[in-house]
N, C-alpha and C positions, 0 to 999 in steps of 0.2 A: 691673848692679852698677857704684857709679864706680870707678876706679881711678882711686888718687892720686898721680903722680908727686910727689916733694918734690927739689927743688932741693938741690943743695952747699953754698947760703948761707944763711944766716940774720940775724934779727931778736930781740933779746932771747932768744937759745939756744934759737928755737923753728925748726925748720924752715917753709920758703912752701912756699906749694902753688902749684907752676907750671905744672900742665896735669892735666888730668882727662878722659877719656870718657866722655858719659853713656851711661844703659840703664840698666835694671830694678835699684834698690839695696838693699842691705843696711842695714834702719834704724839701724843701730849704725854703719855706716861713713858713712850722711848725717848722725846727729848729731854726729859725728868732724869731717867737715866743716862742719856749719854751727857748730861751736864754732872751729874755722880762722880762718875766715871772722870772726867775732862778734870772737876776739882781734886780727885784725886792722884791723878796724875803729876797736876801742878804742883801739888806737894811733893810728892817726891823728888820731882827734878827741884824743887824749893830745896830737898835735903842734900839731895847727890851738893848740888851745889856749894851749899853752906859747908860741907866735907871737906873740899877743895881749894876752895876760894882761895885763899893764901897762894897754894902754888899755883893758883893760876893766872893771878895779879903776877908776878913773878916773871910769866912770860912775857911780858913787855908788848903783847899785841892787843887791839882794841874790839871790840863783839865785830863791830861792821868787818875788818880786818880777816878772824876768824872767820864771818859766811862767807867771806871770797875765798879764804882758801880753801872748806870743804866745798862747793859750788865747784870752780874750776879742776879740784881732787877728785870729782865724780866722771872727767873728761878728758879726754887725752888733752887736747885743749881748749877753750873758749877763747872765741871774741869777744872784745870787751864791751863793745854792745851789745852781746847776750849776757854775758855777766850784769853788765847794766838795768836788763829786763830783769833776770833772777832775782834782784835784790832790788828792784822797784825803786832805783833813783837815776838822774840822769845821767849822760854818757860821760858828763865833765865830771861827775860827783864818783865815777867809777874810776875814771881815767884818775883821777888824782889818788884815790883808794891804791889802783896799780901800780902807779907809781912807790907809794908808803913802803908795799910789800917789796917791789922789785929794788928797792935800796936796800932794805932790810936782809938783802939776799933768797929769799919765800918764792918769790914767783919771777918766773925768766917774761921777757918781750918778745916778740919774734915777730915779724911780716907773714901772715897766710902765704903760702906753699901756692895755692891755687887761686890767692886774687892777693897779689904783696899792696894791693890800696888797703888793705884789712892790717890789723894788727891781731895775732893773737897772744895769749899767756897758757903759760904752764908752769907745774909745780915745777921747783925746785926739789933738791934731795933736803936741802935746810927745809921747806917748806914740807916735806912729806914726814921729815923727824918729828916739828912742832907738831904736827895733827896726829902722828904716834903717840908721842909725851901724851897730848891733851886725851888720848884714847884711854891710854894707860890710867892715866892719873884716875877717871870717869869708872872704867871696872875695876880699879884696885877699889873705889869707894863704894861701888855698887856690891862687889864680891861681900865688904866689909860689911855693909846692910844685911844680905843676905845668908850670913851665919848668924843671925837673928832667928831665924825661919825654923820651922822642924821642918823634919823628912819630906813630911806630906804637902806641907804648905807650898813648899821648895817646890815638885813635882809639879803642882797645881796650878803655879805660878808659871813654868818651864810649858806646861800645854798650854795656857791661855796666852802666854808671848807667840808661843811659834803658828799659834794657829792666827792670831791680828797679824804678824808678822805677814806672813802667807798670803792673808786678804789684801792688805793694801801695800806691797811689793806691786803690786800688780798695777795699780793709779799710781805710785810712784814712777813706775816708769813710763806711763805714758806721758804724765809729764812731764819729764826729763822731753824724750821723744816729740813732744807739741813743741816746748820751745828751743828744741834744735832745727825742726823743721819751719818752726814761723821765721828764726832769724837765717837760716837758708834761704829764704824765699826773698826775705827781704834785703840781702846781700847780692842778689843776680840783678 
């Protein structure tokens, strides 16, 4: 079972959760906790955020915009009906997204190599600089948070990233893998 110790401080009238034991849990007190956890995550990228905002209005691209260029930056290329699946809208509502970027100079057009009835897209080098900038901009402000931290925290913080990291790399890629293979399938 975890037990949750909750600290005397707080974050928007919510109590931290400042130490835990694990062992055998009660499903209702790990969804307790991973709702914890989920709202404090959202604050933060709430902060990272709010740090940035300005230069990142600046970039003249729009959210939808952005997930198609990191989506298709995870791939040498996509078709834009898998793109279209990735971002859960239809083919017309994608095809017009690729067009936005492909004028903007972001993302190139091409005919599949192996079936030219396909269309695919790839980064451009403009397109792979913006998703640099946007990198940059995200750990300059992350770094900047993080000289908040003492030593310890900092460390503590460094093992608990690398080890979630770790764990779910691993469902990351298979779903990467599920819908390259579902839109394989369905392009034969």
């Amino acid at each position: 079972m975890y037990r949750i110790i909750l600290s005397d401080h707080s974050i928007g009238g919510e109590r931290i959760i400042d130490h835990m034991d694990t062992g055998p849990s009660d499903p209702r007190e790990r969804a307790a906790l991973e709702d914890a956890v989920a709202a404090r995550y959202d604050e933060l990228m709430s902060c990272v955020a709010t740090g940035h905002a300005p230069e990142l209005l600046a970039l003249d691209v729009t959210m939808a915009q952005v997930k198609a260029l990191y989506l298709v930056a995870t791939r040498d290329a996509l078709h834009i009906s898998a793109l279209a699946e990735l971002l859960g809208v239809t083919l017309s509502t994608a095809s017009g997204l690729v067009d936005r970027l492909v004028d903007q100079g972001l993302l190139e057009r091409r005919h599949d190599e192996v079936d030219r009835r396909h269309v695919v897209v790839r980064l451009t080098a403009a397109g792979a600089a913006l998703l640099e900038r946007m990198r940059e901009l995200s750990a300059r402000r992350v770094r900047s948070m993080l000289g908040s931290l003492d030593d310890r925290d900092l460390a503590a913080l460094g093992r608990v990233l690398t080890s979630f990291i770790r764990q779910v790399s691993a469902e990351a890629q298979a779903t990467a893998g599920t819908a390259r293979s579902t839109h394989q399938e369905g392009t034969r």
